[in-house]
N, C-alpha and C positions, 0 to 999 in steps of 0.2 A: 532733414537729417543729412549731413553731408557725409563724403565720402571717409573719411577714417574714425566717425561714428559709426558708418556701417560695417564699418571693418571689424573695429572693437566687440559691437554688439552681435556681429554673424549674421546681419539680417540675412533672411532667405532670400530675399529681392536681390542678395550682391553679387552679381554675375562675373564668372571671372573676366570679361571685357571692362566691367565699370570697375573693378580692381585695380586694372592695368591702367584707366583713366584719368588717376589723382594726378590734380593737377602743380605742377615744380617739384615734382618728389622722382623725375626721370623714372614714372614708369608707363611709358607711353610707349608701349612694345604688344606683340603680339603671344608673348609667355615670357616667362621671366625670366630663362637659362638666357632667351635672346639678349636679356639687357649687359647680359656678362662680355659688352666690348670694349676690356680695359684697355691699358697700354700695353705696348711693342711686345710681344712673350707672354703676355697675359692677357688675351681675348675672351676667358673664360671665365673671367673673374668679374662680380657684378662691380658695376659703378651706380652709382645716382647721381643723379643734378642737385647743385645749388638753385634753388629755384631764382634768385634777383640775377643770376649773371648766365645760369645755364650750363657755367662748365661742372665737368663728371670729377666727382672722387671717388676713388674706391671705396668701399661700404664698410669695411673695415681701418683701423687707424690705430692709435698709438696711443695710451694713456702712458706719462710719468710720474705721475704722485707714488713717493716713497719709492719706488722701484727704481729711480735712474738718481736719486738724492744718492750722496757719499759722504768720507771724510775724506780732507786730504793725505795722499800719501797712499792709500786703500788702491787696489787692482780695479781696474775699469776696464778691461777688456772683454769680460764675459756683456758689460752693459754694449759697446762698440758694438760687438756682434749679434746685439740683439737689434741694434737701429742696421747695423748693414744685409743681412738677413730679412729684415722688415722692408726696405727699401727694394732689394735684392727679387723678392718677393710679389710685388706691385703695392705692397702697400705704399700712402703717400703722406696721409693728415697724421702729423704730430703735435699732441693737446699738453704744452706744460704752463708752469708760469713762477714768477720770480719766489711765489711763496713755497715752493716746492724745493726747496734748500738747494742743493747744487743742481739742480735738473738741465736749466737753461742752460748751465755753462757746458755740460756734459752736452747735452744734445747740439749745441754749434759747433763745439769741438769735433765730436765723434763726424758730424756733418761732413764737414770740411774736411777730416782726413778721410772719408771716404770718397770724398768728391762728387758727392749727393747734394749738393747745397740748394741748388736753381731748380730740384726736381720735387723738392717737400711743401707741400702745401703747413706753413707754420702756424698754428694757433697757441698764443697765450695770454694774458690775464691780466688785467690794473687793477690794485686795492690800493686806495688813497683814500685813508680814512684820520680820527685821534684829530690832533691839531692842523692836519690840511684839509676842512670839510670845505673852507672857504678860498683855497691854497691851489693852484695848478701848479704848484711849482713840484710837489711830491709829484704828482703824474709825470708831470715832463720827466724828471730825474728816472721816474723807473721805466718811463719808456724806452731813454736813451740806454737804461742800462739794458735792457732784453735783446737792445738793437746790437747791442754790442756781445755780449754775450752768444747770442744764437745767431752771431758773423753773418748779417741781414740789414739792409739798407731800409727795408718795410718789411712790416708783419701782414703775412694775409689776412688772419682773423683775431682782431684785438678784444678781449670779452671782459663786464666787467664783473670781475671775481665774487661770488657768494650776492650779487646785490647790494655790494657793500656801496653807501654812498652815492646811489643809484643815477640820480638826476643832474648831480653833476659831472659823473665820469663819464656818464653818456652824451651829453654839451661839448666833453672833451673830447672824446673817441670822433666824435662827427667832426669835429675843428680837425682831427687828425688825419680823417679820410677825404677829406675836403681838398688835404696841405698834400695828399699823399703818401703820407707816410704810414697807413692800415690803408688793408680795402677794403675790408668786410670789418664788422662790429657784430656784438651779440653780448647777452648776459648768461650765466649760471648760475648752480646751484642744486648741491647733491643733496640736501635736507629736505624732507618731503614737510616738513613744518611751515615750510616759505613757497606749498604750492599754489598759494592763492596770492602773493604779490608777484611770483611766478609768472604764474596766468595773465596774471593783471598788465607785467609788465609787457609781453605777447600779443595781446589786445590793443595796448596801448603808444608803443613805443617805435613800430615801424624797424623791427629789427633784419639784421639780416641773417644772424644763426642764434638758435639759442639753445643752451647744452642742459640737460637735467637726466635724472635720475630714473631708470628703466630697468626691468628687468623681467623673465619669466616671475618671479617672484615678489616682486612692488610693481603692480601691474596701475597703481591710481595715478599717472601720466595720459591715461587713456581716456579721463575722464573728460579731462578739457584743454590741459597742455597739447596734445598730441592734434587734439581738431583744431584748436587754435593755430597753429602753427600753419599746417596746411592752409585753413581758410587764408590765412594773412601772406604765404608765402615765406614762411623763413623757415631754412634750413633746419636739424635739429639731431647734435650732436648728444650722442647716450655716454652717459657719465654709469660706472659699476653695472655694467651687463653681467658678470661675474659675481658680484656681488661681492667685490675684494677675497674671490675665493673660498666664501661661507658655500655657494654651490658644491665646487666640488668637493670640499670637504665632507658636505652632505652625501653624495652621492656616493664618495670613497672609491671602491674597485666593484658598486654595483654594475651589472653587464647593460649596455645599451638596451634600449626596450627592439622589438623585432622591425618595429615599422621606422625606426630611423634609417633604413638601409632604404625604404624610398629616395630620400633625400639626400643620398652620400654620405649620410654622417657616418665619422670614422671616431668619433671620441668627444666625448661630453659638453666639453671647449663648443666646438661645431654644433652641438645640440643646441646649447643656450645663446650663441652669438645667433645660429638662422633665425631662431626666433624673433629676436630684437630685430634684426635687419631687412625682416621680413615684413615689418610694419611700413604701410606705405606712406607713412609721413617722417619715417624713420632715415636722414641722411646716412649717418657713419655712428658707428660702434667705437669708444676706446677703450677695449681693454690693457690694461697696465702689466709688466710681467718682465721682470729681470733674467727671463730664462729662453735661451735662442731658439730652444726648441720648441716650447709654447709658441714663439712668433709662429710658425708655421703650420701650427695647428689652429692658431687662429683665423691666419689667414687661407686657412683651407675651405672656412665657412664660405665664405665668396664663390666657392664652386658647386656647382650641380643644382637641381631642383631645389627652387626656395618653398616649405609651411603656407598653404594659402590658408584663408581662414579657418576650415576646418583641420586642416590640417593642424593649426595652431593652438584651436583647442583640444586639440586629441594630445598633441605636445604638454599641457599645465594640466590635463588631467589624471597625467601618466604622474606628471611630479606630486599631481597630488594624494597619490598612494604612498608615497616613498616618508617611510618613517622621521617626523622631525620636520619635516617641507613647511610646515602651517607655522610652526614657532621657529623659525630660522631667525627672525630677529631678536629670539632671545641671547642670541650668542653676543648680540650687542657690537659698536662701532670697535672697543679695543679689543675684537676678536677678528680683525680684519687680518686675510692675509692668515689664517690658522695654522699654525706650524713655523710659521717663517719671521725670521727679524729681517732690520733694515737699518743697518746702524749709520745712518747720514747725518747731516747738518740737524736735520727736523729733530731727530731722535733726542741727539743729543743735547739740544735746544730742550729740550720737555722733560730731559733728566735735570739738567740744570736748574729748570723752576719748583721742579718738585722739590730739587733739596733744598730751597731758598724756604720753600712754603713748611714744609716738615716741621711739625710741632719739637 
């Protein structure tokens, strides 16, 4: 059994020394506040290692899907302040990609007038699929346009979007890290339906990050994604730790349980992100979030005493009192984000087809 098997399972054998032991998951410390040696201002904040290269990212990051999407003409400054705030903060990894309607242009933009550009670790995404299965030329095109858009000469981490096209965008992606122009490669994929090509690809592919789907509440990442990854060494970015907000929706204005106060937690945000972050094969968290003051409640997780394993279970056994916890996915995918619109490129993309389709 290796070690984020035994993490998963709680074996009683797992000693918090062989916790601290996993290995490329940077947690080779002697407790785990120690690992909080971020950057200049934020020593307190955890990082982990990429395991192929070594260097530390903050454990928390940045998702954009639908939150940093717009229309033209629309106010962008509450978005601005949410990447300057974020940076401002120590966070670093920024997760978009071209199919996330205006994301990329906003996130190089906002970059550059903040004057953040050389300091964000960028992740985004190639889907080249339809009539260029046999085509680089779609890839080349949307590389150059991401390069252009998020005001970057190379991408740190190039992924290939949902698995689309798999074998050969990944022939591309290495042509590309070869030429220099990525330096890290990986696949995703939020769909727990594609956990087994998933897996497959993990095992098989020699990747160097690979982003999927985690939460206190969709815990079957644990099953084989999560050891895989460790066993192999690749990084492993969390796509909906939040669960697009179906959490807190769930939880509402109930009051923290009494034992998150071990931990620092100061609000629900923190609850469910230490959890995720707290997995030792777990790199970085993205949660997504159009609002500047969420930035800092997320990036608050990063501080104080992280969930060891029991601790973790004590954590999903609390959620699973809380009325509705068990059927959270009945709320279903177009309940993401519960309360709130997002009226961007996407949106209105998907009004458009509807009334195309409309009987």
């Amino acid at each position: 059994m290796n070690i984020a098997e035994e993490f998963c399972r709680g074996s009683a054998g797992l000693s918090r020394r062989r916790f601290l032991t996993v290995a490329g998951c940077g947690l080779a410390a002697t407790s785990l506040s120690d690992l909080a040696i971020g950057q200049s201002g934020h020593a307190d904040m955890l990082r982990k290692s990429i395991p192929r290269t070594g260097e530390l990212v903050p454990a928390i990051g940045l998702g954009t899907f639908r939150t940093f999407d717009g229309l033209p003409g629309q106010p962008r400054e509450p978005l601005k302040e949410v990447l300057r705030r974020f940076l401002a903060g120590g966070g670093r990894l920024v997760d978009t990609s071209p199919l996330y309607g205006s994301a990329e242009v906003n996130v190089g933009d906002f970059a550059a007038q903040i004057g953040e550009r050389q300091g964000m670790f960028v992740a985004s995404k190639i889907w080249s699929t339809g009539d260029y299965l046999g085509d680089t030329s779609h890839a080349e095109r949307s590389l150059y346009r991401t390069l252009e858009r998020l005001w970057r000469d190379r991408i740190d981490l190039m992924q290939c979007h949902s698995l689309t096209n798999l074998e050969a965008v990944l022939g591309i992606m290495r042509a590309w890290k070869r030429e220099g122009r990525i330096r890290l490669l990986g696949v995703t994929n939020h769909d727990m339906a594609y956990l087994q090509p998933l897996g497959d690809s993990i095992e098989r592919d020699s990747l160097d990050f690979v982003q999927l789907h985690y939460s206190i509440f969709e815990r079957r990442a644990e099953d084989r994604l999560l050891p895989g990854a460790a066993d192999r060494g690749t990084a492993v970015l969390v796509n909906m730790p939040l669960e697009k907000a179906r959490l807190h929706a769930l939880v509402g204005r109930r009051p923290l349980p009494d034992f998150a106060k071990e931990l620092g937690i100061a609000n629900w945000a923190q609850y469910f992100l230490k959890w995720v972050i707290s997995h030792p094969a777990v790199t970085c968290a993205i949660p997504a979030t159009s609002n500047p003051d969420h930035v800092l409640e997320n990036l608050g997780a990063m501080r104080g005493p992280m969930p060891d394993a029991a601790m973790r279970r004590r954590m999903v056994q609390y959620m699973e009192t809380v009325p509705g916890f068990a059927n959270l996915d009945k709320l279903g995918p177009r309940s993401w984000y519960p309360g709130k619109t997002y009226p961007g490129l996407i949106t209105q993309a998907q009004a458009e087809l509807r009334n195309r389709v409309a009987p």
